[in-house]
Steps between C-alpha positions, in 0.01 A plus 500: 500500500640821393502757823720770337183734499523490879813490552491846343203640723602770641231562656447155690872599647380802611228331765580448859280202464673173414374313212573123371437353177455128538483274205219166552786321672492782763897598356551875499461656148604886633528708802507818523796750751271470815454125441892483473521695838301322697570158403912598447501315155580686189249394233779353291595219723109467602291485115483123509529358831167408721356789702525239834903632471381827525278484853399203666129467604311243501142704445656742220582188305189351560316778375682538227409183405139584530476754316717338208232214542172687502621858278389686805656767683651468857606692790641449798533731814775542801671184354832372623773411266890382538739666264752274318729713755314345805307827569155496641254742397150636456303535157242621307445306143269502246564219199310519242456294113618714226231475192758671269485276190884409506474458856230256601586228760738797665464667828580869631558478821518857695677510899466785716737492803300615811791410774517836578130651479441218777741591703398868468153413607566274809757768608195800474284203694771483795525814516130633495441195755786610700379858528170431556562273782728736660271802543241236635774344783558915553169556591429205733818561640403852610191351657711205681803693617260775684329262707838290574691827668181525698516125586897516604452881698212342690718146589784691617298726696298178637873344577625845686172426751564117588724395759423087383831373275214254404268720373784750317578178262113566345623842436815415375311268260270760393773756450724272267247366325393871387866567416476183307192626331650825425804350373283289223303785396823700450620266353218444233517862422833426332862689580479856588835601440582646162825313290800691615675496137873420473721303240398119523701191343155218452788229523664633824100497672442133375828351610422670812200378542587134382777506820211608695287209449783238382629465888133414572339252254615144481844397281202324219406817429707654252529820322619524127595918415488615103598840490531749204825654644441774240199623713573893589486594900127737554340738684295346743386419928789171547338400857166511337616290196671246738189539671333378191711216357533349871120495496451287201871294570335422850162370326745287257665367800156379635310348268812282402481339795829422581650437144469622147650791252484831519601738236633884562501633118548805365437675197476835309166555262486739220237720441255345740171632645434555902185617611392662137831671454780390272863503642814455276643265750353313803672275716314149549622308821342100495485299803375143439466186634443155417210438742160400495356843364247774593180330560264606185241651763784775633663576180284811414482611927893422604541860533223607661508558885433200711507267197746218626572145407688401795255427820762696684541794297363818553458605130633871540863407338386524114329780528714693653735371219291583247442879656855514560550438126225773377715738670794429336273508158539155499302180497494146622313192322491151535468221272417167679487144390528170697904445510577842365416842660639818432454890614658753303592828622526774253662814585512831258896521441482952428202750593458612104321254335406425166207645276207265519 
């Protein structure tokens, strides 16, 4: 089949949309610049091998197959595919039988990337969640920490008056369970001290915090470090950042359970997107593990307050992270399988940032 016609499109080169040609064998015929990009195969080497080299997915091919079969169109939303590279990621596709007279039996099949409009909407969900939630716990805790002072004044006062050691322990009970009380709601309210900026080296903070927790978790639990040493020191809060990564380091450490992997990785991104605004460089941090995963049910709450999945946890630590982050104009998500979770940290690397 002759494809110089479209090999000569300039206009099919010119869409950020990635488009496939596949013969009735399901071999690629063309593809077109964005195709080339996102699959990393020039169309020279690709034009006759079978599209499963391109992306690996077991529902793409079998709708391909359908609508080869039945001459009907397809489409399939939020799939996931593995790149010949081993990448993961999320698509859009359309395929669709092309009724061109020299090119029956052929499919066009169109790919829209969506990794990153995803991303951009969970982020604007944590976030609106996040804020929501906090002026709520502000309000209640105006209503509970009013009533507590008044509950501790009126113990100590009641304490001053007894002469009974017996009786003082009730008031001692009363008094520190109202600190306790107090200390819960402050803490739910999130940090109230502003970063302190200063030059900050992200590898100097993790190894610090890996001695931290490495002279307290068993010898089976073992860290593996992959650092970009290229990675630029920042402006930024360090005890609030160590205050961070030991947050999510300590969780690691618990769910293994004694023994498993976990992974301090860093990173530099290009032209990435935080909270709706562009930066030219952000600096992503990933702490992972090897352990039984995020239960499904927590996944979309882990950083609200008093969302936990350890009986004994309070469930203040990640969102204090995650407010900890917003101040630094940062973020923190988390991607969570069984046997492989992983929170990422991403950090704006200069104040300018990039036009949207």
């Amino acid at each position: 089949m002759d494809n110089t016609s479209l090999k000569k499109s300039d206009l099919l080169d010119t869409l950020t949309c990635s488009i496939v040609v596949l013969d009735a064998g399901l071999a690629v015929v063309y593809m077109n610049q964005s195709a080339e990009i996102l699959f990393g195969q020039s169309q020279q080497r690709a034009v006759g091998e079978p599209v499963a080299l391109l992306l690996r997915s077991k529902e793409v091919l079998e709708h391909l197959e359908l609508a080869l079969s039945l001459s009907d169109p397809q489409s399939i939303r939020e799939c996931i595919i593995e790149l010949a590279t081993g990448e993961a990621i999320t698509i859009d596709c359309v395929i669709t039988p092309i009724t061109l007279r020299d090119w029956k039996n052929h499919l066009l099949l169109e790919v829209h990337r969506i990794d990153r409009k995803l991303r951009i909407v969970r982020e604007e969900q944590v976030i609106h969640q996040q804020k929501a939630v906090h002026e709520l716990v502000r309000g209640i805790a105006h209503e509970i920490k009013n009533p507590l002072g008044g509950l501790r004044g009126a113990a100590q006062l009641l304490e001053s008056e007894l002469d009974n050691p017996e009786l003082k322990e009730y008031t001692q009970i009363i008094i520190s369970e109202a600190d306790r009380l107090k200390h819960l709601v402050d803490g739910m309210l999130g940090p109230s001290r502003l970063p302190h900026p200063e030059s900050v080296n992200i590898h100097e903070v993790l190894e610090h915090v890996r001695h931290l927790v490495s002279a307290e978790v068993p010898a089976d639990v073992q860290f593996i470090r992959d650092y970009d040493p290229s990675l630029p020191e920042f402006q930024g809060d360090r005890n609030q950042l160590v205050q961070v990564v030991l947050n999510i380091v300590n969780n690691a450490t618990r769910v293994l359970a004694g023994s498993g992997l976990i992974m301090l990785r860093t990173r530099i991104l290009r032209q990435f997107t935080i909270q709706q605004t562009r930066y030219r460089h952000v600096l992503k941090v990933e702490i992972c593990d090897n352990g039984p995963g995020v239960p499904e049910h927590l996944q979309d709450k882990l950083f609200l307050p008093m969302v936990s999945g350890h009986p004994e946890g309070s469930g203040l630590g990640l969102a204090i992270a995650q407010t900890l982050m917003r101040r630094h104009n940062g973020l923190i998500h988390c991607e969570s399988v069984p046997g492989h979770t992983c929170f990422s940290i991403l950090i704006p690397l200069e104040e300018d940032h990039a036009a949207h």
